[in-house]
N, C-alpha and C positions, 0 to 999 in steps of 0.2 A: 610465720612472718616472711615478711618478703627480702630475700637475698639483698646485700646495697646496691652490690654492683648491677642486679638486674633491676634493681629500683633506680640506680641511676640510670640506666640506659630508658627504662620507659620513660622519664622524664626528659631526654635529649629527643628521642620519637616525638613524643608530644609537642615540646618545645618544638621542633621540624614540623609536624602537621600544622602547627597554628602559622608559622613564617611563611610557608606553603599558600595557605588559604587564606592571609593578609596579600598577598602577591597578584591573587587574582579575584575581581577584575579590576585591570587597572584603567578599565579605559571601555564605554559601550559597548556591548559584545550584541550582533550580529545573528539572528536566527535568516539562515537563508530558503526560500521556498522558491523550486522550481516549475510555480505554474504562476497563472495570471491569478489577482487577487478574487475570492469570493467563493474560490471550491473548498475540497473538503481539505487537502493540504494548510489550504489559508485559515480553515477556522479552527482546524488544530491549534496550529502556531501562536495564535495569539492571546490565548488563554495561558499557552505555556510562556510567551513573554510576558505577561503582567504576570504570572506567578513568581516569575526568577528573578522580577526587576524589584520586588521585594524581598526576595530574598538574598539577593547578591548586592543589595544597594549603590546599583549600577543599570540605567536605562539597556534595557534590552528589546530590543529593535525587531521587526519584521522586515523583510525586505524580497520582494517577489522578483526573480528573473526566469520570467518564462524563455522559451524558444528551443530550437530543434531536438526534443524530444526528453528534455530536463537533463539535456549533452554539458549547457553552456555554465547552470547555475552548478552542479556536478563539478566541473572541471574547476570552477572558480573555487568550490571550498579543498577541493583536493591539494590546489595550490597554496590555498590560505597558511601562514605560520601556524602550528601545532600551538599553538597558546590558549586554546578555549574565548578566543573572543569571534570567533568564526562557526557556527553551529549550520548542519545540514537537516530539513526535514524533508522528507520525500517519500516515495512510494515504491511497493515493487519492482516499480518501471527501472529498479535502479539494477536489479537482476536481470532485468532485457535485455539491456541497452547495450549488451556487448553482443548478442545476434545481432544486432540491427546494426550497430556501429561499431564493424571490427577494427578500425584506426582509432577507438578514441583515445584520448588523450590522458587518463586515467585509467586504473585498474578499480572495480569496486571493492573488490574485498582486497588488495597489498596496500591501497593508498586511503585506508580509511580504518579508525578504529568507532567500533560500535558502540553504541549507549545503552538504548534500550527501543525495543517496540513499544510502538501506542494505541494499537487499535486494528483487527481485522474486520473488514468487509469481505459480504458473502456474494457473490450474484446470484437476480435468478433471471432466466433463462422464460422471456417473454414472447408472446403473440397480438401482434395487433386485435383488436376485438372482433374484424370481419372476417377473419380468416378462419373457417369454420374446423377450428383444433379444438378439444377440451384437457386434451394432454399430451406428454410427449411423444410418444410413439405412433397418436393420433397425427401428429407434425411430421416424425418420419414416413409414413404410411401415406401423407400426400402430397412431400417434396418427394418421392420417388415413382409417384406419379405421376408429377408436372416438373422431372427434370430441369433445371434451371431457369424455370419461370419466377422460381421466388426469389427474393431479397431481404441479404439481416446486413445489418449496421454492427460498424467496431469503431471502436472511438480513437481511428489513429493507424496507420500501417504500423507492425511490425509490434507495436503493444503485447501485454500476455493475455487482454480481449483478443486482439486477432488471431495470435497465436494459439489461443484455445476454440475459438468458434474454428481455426480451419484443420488443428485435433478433432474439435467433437464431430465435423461432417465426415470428416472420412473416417472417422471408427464405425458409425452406423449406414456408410454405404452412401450416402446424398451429397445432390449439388442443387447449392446455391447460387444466385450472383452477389459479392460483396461489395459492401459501399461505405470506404472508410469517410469519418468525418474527423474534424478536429477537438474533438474531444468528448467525455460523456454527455456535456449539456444539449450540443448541436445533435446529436447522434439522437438523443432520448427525442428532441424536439419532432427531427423525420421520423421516428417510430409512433409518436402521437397525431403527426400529419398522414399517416400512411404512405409515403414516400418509401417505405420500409415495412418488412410484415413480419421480422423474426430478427431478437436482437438480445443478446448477455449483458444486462442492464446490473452496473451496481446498485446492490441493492438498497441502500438510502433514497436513489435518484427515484426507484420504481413504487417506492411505495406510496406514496401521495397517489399515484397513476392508478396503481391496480386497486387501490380500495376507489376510486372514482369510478372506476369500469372503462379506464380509459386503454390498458393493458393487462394479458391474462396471461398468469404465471404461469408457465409447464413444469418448471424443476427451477430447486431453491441449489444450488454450489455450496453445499455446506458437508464438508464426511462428519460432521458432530451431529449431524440430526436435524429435524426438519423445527422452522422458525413456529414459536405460537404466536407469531404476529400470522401467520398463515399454516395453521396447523392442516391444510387438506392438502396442499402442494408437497407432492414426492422428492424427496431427493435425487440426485441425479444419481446414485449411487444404487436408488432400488427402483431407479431405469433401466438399470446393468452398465452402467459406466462408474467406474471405480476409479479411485486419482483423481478428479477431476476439482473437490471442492475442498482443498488448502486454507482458503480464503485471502484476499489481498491485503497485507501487511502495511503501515506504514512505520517510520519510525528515526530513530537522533541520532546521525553519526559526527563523527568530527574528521578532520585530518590527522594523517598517521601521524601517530610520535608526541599526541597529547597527552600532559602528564596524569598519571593514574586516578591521582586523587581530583582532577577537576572532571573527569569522565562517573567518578564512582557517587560526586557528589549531584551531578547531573541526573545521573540514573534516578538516585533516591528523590530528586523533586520529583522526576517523571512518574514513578510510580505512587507518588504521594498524590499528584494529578486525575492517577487512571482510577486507585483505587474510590476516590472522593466522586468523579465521572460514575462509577461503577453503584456507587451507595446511592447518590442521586439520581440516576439515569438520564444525566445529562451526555449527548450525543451519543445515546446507547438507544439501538433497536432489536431487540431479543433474538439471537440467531441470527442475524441480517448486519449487524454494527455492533461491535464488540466491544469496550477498553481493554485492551492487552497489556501489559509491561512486561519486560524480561530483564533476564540481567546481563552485562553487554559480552560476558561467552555466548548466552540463550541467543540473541541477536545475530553476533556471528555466525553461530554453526545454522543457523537458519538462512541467513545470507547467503554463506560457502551451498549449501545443497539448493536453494533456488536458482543459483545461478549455474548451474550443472545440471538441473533439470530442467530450464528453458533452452540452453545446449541440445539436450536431450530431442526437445519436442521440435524445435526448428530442425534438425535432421531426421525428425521421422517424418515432417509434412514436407519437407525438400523445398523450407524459406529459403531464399536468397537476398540478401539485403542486393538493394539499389545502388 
């Protein structure tokens, strides 16, 4: 039998958890997304606010603020009161964005507690259909041919697209001319125009493409193994490039100094989300689009080493932000 006095203490816990979780929310809580609406950040988001707007019986909101390079909606949750009525979702970009903006106005990982991841994308690593490659080393073999005759698309200066296509040319010896655009969609759209003949396409955006024949895959960004949505495309990794395929994270934080238990009950919708995604394969593309979840340590120390590893790669390729 159970002790009284620790019987009365769990019952004073309890009692705390439930006053705790009657407290919040007490008022619409706010999913913030740092792009324009209709990308993949957008169609995350709003499957997880109607699930929490039933769950928390409390309207839970989308609310997209794009601009200067997911700096603006960033800075605004970082400020927001630590209350849980302030939610951030967003992308790796979130581990960039301190190469690219060394003034900004926020820390990512002191001014933010984590939640959980929701889902990696893989890229691969495309050829317009005229450009007479059938694989990768067939592409190295004739940009070092035709020295900066050719041109690949990044969806954005200073991204971890550009960052990694101007990693991947100088590990293998090649020059390109690069041509940022404002974002995957424009970016995909000149690779389909041939405006562009070589481009690190996410892989969700490429696959409608490459089963059309309208782009041809040379290497899938995956170190987990090659996609059986494209079981003939090599990894980049038995290209002889290793490190390269992580894959692009997205995922829930909030502002620092959120109380525990509304981060921990966060989490458990989220992965009640990814696993249901994962059973139905809904926005799941086998090796290419993942559902992920972690738990908001997992999140973190994933956070803490991406953003010390894009440190990393902006001073091996000698980026400068502008």
């Amino acid at each position: 039998m159970l002790d009284a006095k620790l019987l009365a203490t769990l019952m004073l816990l309890a009692a705390a958890i439930t006053v705790h979780a009657a407290e919040w929310p007490t008022k619409p809580v706010r999913i913030i997304v740092p792009f324009a609406p209709g990308g993949t950040i957008d169609a995350q988001a709003r499957p997880i606010a109607a699930h929490l707007t039933e769950v928390l019986k409390q309207p839970v909101l989308v609310e997209n603020r794009p601009g200067a390079g997911t700096t603006i909606a960033t800075a605004h949750v970082a400020k927001s009161p630590p209350d849980g009525h302030t939610l951030l979702i967003t992308l790796r970009t979130l581990a960039v964005t301190p190469v690219v903006y060394p003034k900004l106005a926020y820390d990512p990982v002191q001014d933010f507690d984590t939640v959980s991841t929701i889902e990696v994308t893989y890229w691969l690593f495309c050829a317009h259909p005229s450009l007479p490659v059938r694989g990768f080393k067939d592409l190295v073999k004739l940009a070092k041919a035709r020295p900066g005759e050719l041109n690949y698309a990044v969806t954005g200066i200073g991204t971890d697209n550009h960052l990694t296509m101007e990693r991947l040319t100088r590990a293998v010896g090649i020059r390109m001319g690069q041509i940022p655009y404002g974002g995957g969609g424009p970016a995909v759209t000149a690779m389909l125009g041939g405006h562009v003949e070589v481009m690190l396409v996410p892989g969700p955006l490429s696959v409608p493409h490459i089963k059309a024949g309208k782009m041809r895959p040379l290497a899938i960004f995956n170190d987990e193994g090659r996609s059986p949505v494209f079981p003939n495309v090599p990894t980049i990794a038995e290209e002889g490039l290793r490190g390269y395929g992580a894959g692009a994270w997205s995922g829930m934080l909030v502002p620092k100094g959120t109380p525990p238990h509304i981060i921990n009950l966060l989490n458990a919708e989220i992965r009640k989300i990814v696993e249901r995604n994962r059973q139905t394969g809904n926005q799941f593309i086998e090796g290419i689009q993942v559902p992920r979840s972690s738990t908001p340590a997992g999140m973190a120390k994933i956070l803490r080493e991406e953003v010390a590893l894009w440190k990393r790669v902006a001073q091996e390729i000698g980026f400068k932000p502008e």
